[in-house]
C-alpha positions in Angstrom: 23.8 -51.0 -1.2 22.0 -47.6 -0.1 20.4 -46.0 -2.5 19.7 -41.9 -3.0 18.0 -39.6 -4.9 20.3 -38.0 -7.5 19.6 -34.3 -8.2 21.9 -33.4 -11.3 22.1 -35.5 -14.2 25.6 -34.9 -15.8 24.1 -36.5 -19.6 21.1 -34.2 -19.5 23.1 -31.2 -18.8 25.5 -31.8 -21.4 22.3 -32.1 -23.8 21.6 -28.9 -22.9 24.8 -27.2 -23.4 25.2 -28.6 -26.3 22.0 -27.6 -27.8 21.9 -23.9 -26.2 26.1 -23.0 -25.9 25.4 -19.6 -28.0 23.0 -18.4 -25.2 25.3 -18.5 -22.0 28.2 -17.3 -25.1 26.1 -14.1 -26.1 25.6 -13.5 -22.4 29.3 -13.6 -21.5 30.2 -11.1 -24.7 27.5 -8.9 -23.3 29.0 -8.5 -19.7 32.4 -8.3 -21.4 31.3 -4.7 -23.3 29.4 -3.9 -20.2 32.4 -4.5 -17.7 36.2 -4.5 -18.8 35.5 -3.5 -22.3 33.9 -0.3 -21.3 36.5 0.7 -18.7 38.7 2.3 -20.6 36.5 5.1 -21.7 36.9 5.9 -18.2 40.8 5.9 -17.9 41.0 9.8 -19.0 39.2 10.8 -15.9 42.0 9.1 -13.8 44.1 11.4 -12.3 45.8 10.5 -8.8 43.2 10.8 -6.2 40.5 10.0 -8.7 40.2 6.4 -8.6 37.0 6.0 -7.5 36.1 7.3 -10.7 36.4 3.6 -12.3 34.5 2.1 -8.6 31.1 4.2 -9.6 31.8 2.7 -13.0 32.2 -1.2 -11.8 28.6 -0.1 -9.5 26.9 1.1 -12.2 27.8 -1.5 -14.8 26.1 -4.1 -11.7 23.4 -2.1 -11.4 23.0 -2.7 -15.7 23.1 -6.2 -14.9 20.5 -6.9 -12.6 18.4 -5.2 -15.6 19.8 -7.4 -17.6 19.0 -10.1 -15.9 15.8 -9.0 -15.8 15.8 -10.4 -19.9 18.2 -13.4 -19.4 16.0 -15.4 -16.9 13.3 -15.6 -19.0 14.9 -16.6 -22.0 17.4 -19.0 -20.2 13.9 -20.6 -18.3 12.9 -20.9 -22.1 15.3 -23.1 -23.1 16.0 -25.3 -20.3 12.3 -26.0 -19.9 11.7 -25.9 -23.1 11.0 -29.6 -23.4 7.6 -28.9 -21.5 6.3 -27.6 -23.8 5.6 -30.4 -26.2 3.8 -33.7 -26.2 6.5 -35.7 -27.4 9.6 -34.5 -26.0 7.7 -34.2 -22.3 6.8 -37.6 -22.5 10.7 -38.6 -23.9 12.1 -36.9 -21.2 9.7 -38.4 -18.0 10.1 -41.7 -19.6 13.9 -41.9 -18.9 14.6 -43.7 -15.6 15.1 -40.7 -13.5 13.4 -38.8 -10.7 11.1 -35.4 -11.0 13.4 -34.4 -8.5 16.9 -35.0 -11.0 14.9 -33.6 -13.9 13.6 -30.2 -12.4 17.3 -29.6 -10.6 19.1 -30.4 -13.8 17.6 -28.1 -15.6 17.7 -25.2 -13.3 21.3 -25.5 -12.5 22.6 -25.8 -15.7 20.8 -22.4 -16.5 22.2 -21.3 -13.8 26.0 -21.9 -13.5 27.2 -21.1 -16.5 25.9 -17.0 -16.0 27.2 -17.3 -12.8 30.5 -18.6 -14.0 30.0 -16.0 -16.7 30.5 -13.0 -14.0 32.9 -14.8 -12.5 35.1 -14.7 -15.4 34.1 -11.1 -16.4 34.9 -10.2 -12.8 38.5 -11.9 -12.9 39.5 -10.3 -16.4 38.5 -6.7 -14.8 40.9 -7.7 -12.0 43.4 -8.5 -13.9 43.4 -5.8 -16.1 42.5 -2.7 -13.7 43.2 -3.7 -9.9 46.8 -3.5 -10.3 47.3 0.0 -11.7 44.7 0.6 -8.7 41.9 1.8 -10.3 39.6 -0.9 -9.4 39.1 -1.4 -5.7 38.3 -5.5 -5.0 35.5 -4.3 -2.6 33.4 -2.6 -5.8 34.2 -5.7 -7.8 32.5 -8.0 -5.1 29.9 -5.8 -5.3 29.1 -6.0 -8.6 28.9 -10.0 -8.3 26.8 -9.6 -5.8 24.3 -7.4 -8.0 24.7 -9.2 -10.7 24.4 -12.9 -9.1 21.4 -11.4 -7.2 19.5 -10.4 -10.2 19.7 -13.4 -11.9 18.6 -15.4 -8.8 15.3 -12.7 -8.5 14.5 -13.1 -12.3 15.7 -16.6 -13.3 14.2 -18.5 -10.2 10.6 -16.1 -11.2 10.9 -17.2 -14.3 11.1 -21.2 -14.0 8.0 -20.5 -11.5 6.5 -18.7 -14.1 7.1 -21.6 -16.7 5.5 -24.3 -14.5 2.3 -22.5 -15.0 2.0 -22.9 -18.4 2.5 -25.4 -20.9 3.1 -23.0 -24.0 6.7 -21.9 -25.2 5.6 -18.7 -26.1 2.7 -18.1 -23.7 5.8 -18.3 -20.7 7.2 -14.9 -21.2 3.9 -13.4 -21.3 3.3 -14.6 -17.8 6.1 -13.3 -16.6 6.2 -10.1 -18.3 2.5 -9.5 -16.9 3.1 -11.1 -13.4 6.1 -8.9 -13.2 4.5 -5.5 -14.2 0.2 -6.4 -12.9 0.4 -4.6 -9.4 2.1 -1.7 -10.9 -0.4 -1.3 -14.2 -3.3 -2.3 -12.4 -2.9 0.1 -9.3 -2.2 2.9 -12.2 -5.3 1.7 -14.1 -7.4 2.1 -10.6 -6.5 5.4 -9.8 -7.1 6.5 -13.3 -10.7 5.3 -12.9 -11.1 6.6 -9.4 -10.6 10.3 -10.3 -12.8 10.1 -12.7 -15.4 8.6 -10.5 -14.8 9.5 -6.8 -15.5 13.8 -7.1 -12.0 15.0 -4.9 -10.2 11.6 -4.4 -6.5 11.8 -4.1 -3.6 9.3 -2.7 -0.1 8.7 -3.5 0.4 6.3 -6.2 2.9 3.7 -5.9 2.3 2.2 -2.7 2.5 -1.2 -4.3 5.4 -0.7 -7.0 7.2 -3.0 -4.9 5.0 -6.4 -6.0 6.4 -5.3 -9.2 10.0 -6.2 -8.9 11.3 -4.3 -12.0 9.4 -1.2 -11.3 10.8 -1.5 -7.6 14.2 -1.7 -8.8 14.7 1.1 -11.1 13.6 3.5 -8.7 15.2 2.0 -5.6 19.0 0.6 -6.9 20.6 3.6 -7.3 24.7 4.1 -7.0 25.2 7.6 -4.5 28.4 8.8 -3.1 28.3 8.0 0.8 27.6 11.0 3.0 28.0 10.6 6.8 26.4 13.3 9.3 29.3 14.9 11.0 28.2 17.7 14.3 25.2 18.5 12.3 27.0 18.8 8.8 26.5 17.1 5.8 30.2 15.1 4.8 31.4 13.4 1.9 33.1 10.4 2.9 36.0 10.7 0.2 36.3 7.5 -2.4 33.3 5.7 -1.2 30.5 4.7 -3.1 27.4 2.8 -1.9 24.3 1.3 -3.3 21.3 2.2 -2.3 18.2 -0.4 -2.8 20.7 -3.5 -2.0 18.6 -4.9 0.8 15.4 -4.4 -1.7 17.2 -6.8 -4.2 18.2 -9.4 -1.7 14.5 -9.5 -0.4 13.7 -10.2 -3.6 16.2 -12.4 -3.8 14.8 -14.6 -0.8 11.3 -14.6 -1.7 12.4 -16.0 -5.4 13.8 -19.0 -3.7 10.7 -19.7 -1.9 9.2 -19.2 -5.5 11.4 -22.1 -6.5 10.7 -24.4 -4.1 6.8 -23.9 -5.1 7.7 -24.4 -8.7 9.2 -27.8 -7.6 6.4 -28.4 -6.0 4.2 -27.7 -8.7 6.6 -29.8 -10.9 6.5 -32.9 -9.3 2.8 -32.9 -9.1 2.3 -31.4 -12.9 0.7 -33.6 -15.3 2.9 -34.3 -18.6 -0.8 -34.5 -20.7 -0.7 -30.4 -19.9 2.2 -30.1 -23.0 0.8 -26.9 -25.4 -2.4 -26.1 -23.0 -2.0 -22.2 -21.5 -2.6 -23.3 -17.8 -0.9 -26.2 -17.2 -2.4 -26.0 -13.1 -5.9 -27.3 -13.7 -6.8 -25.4 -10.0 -5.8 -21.9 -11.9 -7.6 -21.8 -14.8 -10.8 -20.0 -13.3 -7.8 -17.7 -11.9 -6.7 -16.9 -15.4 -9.9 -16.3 -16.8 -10.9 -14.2 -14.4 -7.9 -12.4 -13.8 -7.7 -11.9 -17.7 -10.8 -10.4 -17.2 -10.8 -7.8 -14.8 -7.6 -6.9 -16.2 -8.5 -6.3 -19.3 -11.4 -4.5 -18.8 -9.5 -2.1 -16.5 -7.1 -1.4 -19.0 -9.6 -0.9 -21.8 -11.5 1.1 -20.1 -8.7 3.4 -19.0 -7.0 3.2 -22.1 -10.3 4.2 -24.3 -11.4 6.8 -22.0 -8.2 8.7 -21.8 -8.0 9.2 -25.3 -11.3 10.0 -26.2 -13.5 11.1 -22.9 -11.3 12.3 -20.6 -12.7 15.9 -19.9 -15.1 15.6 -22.2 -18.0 14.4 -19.6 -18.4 14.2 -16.4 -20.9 12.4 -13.4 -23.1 10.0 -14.6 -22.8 10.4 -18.2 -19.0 9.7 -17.9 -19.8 6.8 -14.8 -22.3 5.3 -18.0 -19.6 5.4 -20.6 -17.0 3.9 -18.0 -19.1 1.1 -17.6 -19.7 0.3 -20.9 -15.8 0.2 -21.3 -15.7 -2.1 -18.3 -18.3 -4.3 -20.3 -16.3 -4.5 -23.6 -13.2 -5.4 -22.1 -14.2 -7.7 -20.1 -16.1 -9.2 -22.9 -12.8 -9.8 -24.8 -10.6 -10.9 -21.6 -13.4 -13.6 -20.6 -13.8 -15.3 -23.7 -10.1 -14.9 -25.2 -9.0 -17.2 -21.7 -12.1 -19.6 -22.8 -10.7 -19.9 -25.7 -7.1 -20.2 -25.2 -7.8 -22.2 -22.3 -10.5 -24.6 -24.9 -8.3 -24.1 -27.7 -11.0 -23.3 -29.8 -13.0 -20.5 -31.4 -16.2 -22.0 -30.8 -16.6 -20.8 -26.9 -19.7 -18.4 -27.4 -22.2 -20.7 -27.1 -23.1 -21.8 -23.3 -20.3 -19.6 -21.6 -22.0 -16.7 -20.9 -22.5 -17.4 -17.0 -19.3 -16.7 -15.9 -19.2 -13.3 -18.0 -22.5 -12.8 -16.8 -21.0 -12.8 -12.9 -18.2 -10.8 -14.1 -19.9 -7.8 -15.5 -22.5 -7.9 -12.4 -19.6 -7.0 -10.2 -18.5 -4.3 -12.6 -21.8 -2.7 -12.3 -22.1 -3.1 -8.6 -18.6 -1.5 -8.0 -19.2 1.3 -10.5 -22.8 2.0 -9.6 -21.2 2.3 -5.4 -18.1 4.3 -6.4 -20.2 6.7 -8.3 -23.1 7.0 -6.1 -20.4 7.8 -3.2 -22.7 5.4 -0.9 -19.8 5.3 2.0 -19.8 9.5 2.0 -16.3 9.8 0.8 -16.9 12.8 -0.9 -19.2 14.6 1.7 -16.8 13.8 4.7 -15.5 17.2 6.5 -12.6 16.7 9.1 -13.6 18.0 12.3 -11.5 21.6 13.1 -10.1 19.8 16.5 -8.6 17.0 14.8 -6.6 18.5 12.6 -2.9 19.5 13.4 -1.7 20.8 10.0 -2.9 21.5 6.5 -0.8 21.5 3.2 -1.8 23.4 0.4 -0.6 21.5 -2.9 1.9 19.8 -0.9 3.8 22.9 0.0 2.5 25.8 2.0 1.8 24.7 5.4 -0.9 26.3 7.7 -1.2 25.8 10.9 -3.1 28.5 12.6 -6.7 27.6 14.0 -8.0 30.5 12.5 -6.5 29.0 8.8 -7.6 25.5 9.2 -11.1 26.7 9.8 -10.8 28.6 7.1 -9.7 25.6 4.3 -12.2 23.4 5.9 -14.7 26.0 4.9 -13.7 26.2 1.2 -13.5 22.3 1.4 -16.9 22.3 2.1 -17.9 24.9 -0.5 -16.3 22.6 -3.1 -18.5 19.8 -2.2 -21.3 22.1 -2.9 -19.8 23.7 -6.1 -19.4 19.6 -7.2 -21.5 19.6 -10.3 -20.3 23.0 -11.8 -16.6 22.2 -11.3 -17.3 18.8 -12.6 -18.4 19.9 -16.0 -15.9 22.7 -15.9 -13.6 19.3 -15.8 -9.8 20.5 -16.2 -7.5 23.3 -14.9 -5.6 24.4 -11.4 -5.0 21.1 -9.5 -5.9 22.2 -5.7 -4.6 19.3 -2.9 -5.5 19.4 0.3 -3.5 17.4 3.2 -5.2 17.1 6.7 -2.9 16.1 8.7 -4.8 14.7 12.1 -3.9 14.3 15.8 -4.6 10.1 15.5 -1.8 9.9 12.8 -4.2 9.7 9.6 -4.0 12.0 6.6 -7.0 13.2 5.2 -6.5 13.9 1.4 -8.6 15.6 -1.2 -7.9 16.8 -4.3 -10.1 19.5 -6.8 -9.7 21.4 -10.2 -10.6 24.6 -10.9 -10.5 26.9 -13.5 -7.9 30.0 -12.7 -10.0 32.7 -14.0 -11.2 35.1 -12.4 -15.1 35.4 -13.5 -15.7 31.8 -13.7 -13.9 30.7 -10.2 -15.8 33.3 -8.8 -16.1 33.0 -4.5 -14.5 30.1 -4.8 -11.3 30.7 -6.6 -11.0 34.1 -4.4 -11.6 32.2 -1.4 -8.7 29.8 -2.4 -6.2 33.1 -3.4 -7.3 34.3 0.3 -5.8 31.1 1.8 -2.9 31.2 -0.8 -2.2 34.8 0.3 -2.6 35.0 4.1 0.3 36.1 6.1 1.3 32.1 7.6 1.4 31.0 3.7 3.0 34.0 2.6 6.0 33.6 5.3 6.0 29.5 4.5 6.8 29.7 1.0 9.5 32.1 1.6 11.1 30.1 4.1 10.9 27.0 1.7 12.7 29.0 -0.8 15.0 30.0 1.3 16.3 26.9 3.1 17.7 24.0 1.6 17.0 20.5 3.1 19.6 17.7 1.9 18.8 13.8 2.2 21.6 12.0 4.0 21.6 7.9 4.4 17.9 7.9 4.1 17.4 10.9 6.9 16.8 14.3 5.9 18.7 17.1 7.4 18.8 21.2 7.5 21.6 22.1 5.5 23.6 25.4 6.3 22.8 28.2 4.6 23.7 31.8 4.2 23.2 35.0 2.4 25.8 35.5 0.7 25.3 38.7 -1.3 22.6 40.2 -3.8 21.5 42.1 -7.3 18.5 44.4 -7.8 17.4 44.4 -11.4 15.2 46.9 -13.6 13.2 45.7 -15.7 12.9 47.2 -19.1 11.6 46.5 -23.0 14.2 46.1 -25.4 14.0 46.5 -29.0 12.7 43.2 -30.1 9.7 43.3 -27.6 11.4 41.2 -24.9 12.1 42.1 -21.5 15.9 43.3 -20.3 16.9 41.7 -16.6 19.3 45.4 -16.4 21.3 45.4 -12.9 20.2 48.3 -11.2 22.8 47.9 -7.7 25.4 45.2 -6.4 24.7 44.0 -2.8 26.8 43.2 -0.3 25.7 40.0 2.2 25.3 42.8 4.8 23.6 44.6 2.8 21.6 41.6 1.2 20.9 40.3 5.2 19.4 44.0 5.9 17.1 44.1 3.0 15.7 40.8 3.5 15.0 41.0 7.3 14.2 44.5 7.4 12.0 44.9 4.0 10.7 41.5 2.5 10.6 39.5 5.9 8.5 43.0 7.1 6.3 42.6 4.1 6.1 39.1 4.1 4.1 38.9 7.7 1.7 41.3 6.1 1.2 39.2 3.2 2.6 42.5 1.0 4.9 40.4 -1.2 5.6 37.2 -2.3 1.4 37.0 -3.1 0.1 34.8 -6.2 -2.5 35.7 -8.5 -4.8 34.2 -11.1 -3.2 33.3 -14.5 -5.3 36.2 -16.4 -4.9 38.9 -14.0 -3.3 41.9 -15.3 -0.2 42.0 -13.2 1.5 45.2 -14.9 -0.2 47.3 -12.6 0.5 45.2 -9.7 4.5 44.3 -9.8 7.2 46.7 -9.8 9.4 46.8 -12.4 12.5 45.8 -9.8 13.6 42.2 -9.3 15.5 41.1 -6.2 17.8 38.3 -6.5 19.2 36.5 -3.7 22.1 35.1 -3.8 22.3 32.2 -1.3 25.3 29.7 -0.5 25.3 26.6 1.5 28.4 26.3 4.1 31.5 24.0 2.8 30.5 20.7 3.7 33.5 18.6 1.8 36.2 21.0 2.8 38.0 21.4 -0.3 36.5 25.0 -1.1 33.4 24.1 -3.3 30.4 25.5 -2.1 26.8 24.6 -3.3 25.1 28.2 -4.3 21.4 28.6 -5.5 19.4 32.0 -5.9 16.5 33.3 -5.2 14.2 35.9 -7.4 11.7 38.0 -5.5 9.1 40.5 -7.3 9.3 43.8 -5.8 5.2 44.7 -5.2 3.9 47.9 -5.3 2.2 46.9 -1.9 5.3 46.1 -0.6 5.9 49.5 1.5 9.2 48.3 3.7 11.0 46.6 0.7 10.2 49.8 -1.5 10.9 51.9 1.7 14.2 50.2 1.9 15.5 50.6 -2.0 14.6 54.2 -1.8 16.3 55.0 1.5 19.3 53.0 1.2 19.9 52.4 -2.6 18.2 54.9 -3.9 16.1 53.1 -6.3 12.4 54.4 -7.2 10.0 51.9 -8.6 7.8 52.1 -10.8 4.6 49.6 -11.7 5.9 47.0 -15.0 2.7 49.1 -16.8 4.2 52.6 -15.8 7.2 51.6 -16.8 5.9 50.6 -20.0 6.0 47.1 -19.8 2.3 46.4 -20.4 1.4 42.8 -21.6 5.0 42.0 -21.3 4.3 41.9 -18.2 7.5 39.8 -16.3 7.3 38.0 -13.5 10.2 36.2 -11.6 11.2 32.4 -12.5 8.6 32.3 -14.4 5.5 32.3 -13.0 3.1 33.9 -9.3 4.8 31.3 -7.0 8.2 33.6 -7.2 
């Protein structure tokens, strides 16, 4: 007779669902609530030609479960590997006359079926219930198996790798919960540190949220109503649904059963003698301690210095304090692993070498970031290189004469480094190089928006802010709308499609009055903009921003132009998107004035003549319009 490994054990699975029934039960009254139970809430919505109304339902309700699942693998890995976890049942269970290969597979598939048979059931009760009145398609049902079974393959099969690391019950899901999350705290924790120490360092954050799989998700699975690009229009495609960040989870998906088969590996090969220790992998436990170490001195340090330092020093002084942070936790992360690894208090005495190794790569990585030994924060780009500029990741400059002119306050804030340093808070300033090889030069500065202590600087800056091409680009951002379809972005269509010019005025309670001075026609609107602000505009006459503290009474008019603008029908059914725009009238501004006097016969008058004073107003709320 032939004989053959056997990879499911029906005894040992009925063990288990014996012992643990009330976890797969509480699971499938959980998905009950979330699916059919909450359906009905939904019903009054129904009309005919509204079904879809209960599909974005069904999608969302998958989306809840994959973070659900999230919580459920952990706690099913618990218990079906729970018997890992102690001396005697570990040695019980490998003495019974079966294979690694039966025991690690038993396990794992009776955690598994049941939650998949759980959807399946919550699935089928849904279809029952709501697919014959039609107001449950099949095709959103599938879908949310598929979210749901996908989840709990992502965070059930992380979770058994997760548990053949350790041999502690209740050390397992703080593995996982810090495996899960490290890339996304630790990157956060490193550019905490950086622009504290690295004068003018800036970057976009989040470039590895994706090695944390539940950070990932909650920003990528999203359900959107499909829109399809249609001779250059934006359309709705009527009843559909889709789900965006799919192909993120089933990536996930694959690279957790690659996890699994190195979690079989690692089972088959684990000693049963590792039963209560923390690292059950003798080959990672200088990888704990030394991870534990790092990591908690990074969050220490960040943790400590933003509630008690941050912009209270700067340079050295704060690069000294930082360090000592650094120290401390990694004081407490080294010899907290030697002593959960030990299992023993007593780890102080001969130990020290390691920590010792540890803190001398602190040092040497603080003392180089701060000393700015590979020029970062000296490095000019060259005038030539440079295609495009964005100011604060908005206004655009592209003129020769205007990227000679940024570079040149980008090198007088490497000069000013010290005082704006200690000066340590106020007007976030970003600049974007944009380069003719395809890099992006970044920087990013504070300064303080007043007008005696920025001094040439800060004026310099309000030249830039103020120049004619800046001026023109932030109108023209205002007034276009760009819509996002299917991961492109397109131009939407917009029009003009009529206009108010408001007076400003006190009332009696010291507040200022919005009063509707004339009614504007698009026509009329279309004039006024092209032949008065747009006029203005390329003189940099209007649309100007200011420091915080300047008086502005004397400076704005006291008439508001609102622009009314509407975006062409893009779903046919006579809804239109509409948005407005608010411009400040200047006093400078001698076409738009020569315009409302000529053709509306409105005079203005400055917010201080017309008694306005501190109440000074300006337009949705604040000097960028």
């Amino acid at each position: 007779m032939k004989s053959r490994t056997k990879f499911f054990d029906r005894g040992i699975a009925r063990n288990f669902l014996r012992r643990f029934w009330p976890l797969w039960t509480g699971y499938l009254v959980l998905i009950l609530l979330l699916l059919p139970a909450a359906l009905p809430n939904n019903l009054r919505y129904v009309t005919e030609g509204l079904r879809p109304v209960l599909d974005r339902t069904v999608l969302e309700s998958g989306r809840s479960m994959v973070g659900l699942a999230f919580f459920v693998g952990v706690a099913v890995a618990m218990a079906m590997f729970h018997y890992l976890y102690q001396t005697r049942s570990c040695s019980l269970m490998h003495s019974l006359p079966l294979r690694r290969e039966t025991l690690f597979f038993t396990a794992y598939l009776t955690g598994l079926v049941p939650l998949l048979l759980a959807d399946l059931l919550a699935a089928g009760v849904t279809a029952l219930l709501y697919m014959p009145g039609g107001y449950v398609t099949g095709w959103a049902l599938l879908r949310w198996l598929a979210l749901s079974a996908l989840g709990k393959l992502v965070f059930y099969n992380f979770a058994v790798f997760c548990a053949m690391l350790t041999g502690n019950l209740i050390v397992l899901p703080a593995v996982y919960a810090v495996l899960n999350f490290t890339a996304f705290v630790a990157e956060g924790c490193v550019w905490e540190l950086l622009e504290d120490l690295v004068y003018g360092v800036s970057g976009v954050r989040g470039s590895l949220f994706w090695l944390s799989p539940p950070v990932a998700l909650v920003e990528k699975l999203c359900v959107r109503e499909l829109t399809q690009l249609v001779d250059g229009q934006i359309v709705y495609v009527e009843d559909v649904y889709c789900v965006t960040g799919f192909g993120l989870l089933a990536i996930y998906a694959a690279v957790s059963l690659l996890l699994l088969g190195v979690a079989f590996w690692l089972y088959r090969r684990r000693q049963m003698e590792t039963a209560t220790d923390v690292v059950a992998v003798p080959v990672l436990k200088p990888v704990f301690k030394y991870c534990l170490s790092f990591g908690t001195a990074l969050v220490f340090a960040t943790v400590v210095n933003s509630l008690v330092f941050q912009y209270q020093v700067s340079g050295w002084t704060l690069a000294g304090i930082l360090l000592l942070l650094l120290l401390i936790g990694a004081l407490i992360g080294y010899f907290a692993a030697e002593m959960l690894i030990r299992k023993t208090l007593a780890v102080f005495r001969g130990h020290w070498r390691g920590y010792a190794v540890v803190a001398a790569v602190l040092t040497l990585l603080l003392v180089v970031t701060e000393a700015d030994v590979v020029g970062f924060e000296k490095r000019l780009p060259d005038p030539k290189e440079v295609q495009q500029v964005y100011l604060n990741g908005s206004v655009s400059l592209e003129e020769p004469e205007n990227i000679a002119a940024v570079i040149e306050l980008h090198r007088h804030f490497i000069e000013e480094k010290q005082r704006l340093e200690e000066e340590n808070g106020g007007y976030e300033l970003r600049l974007d190089y944009f380069l003719d090889n395809g890099k992006v030069l970044q920087r990013r500065y504070t300064m303080l928006l007043d007008e005696e202590l920025a001094g040439e600087i800060g004026q310099e800056w309000m030249a830039l802010l103020n120049c004619p091409e800046a001026v023109q680009n932030r109108l023209q951002q205002r007034m276009n709308r760009y819509m996002r379809t299917n991961g492109e972005l397109v131009k939407a269509s917009i029009v003009i499609s009529g206009g108010t010019v408001y007076r400003l005025r006190m009332d009696d309670y010291n507040g200022v009055v919005w009063e509707p001075a004339a009614e504007l026609s698009a026509a009329q609107t279309q004039a006024l903009y092209e032949q008065g602000v747009l006029a203005d505009a390329r003189e940099s006459r209007i649309g100007r921003v200011y420091f915080y503290d300047e008086a502005d009474a004397s400076i704005m008019s006291n008439l508001i132009i609102s622009i009314e603008l509407r975006e062409e029908n893009l779903k046919g059914d006579g809804v239109y998107a509409a948005d407005i725009v608010n411009l400040n009238v200047e006093m400078g501004s001698t076409e738009t004035l020569k315009y409302l006097r000529e053709e509306l016969g409105l005079e203005a008058v400055s917010q201080a003549e017309a008694g306005l004073g501190e109440y000074g107003h300006v337009a949705n709320g604040g000097f960028w319009w």
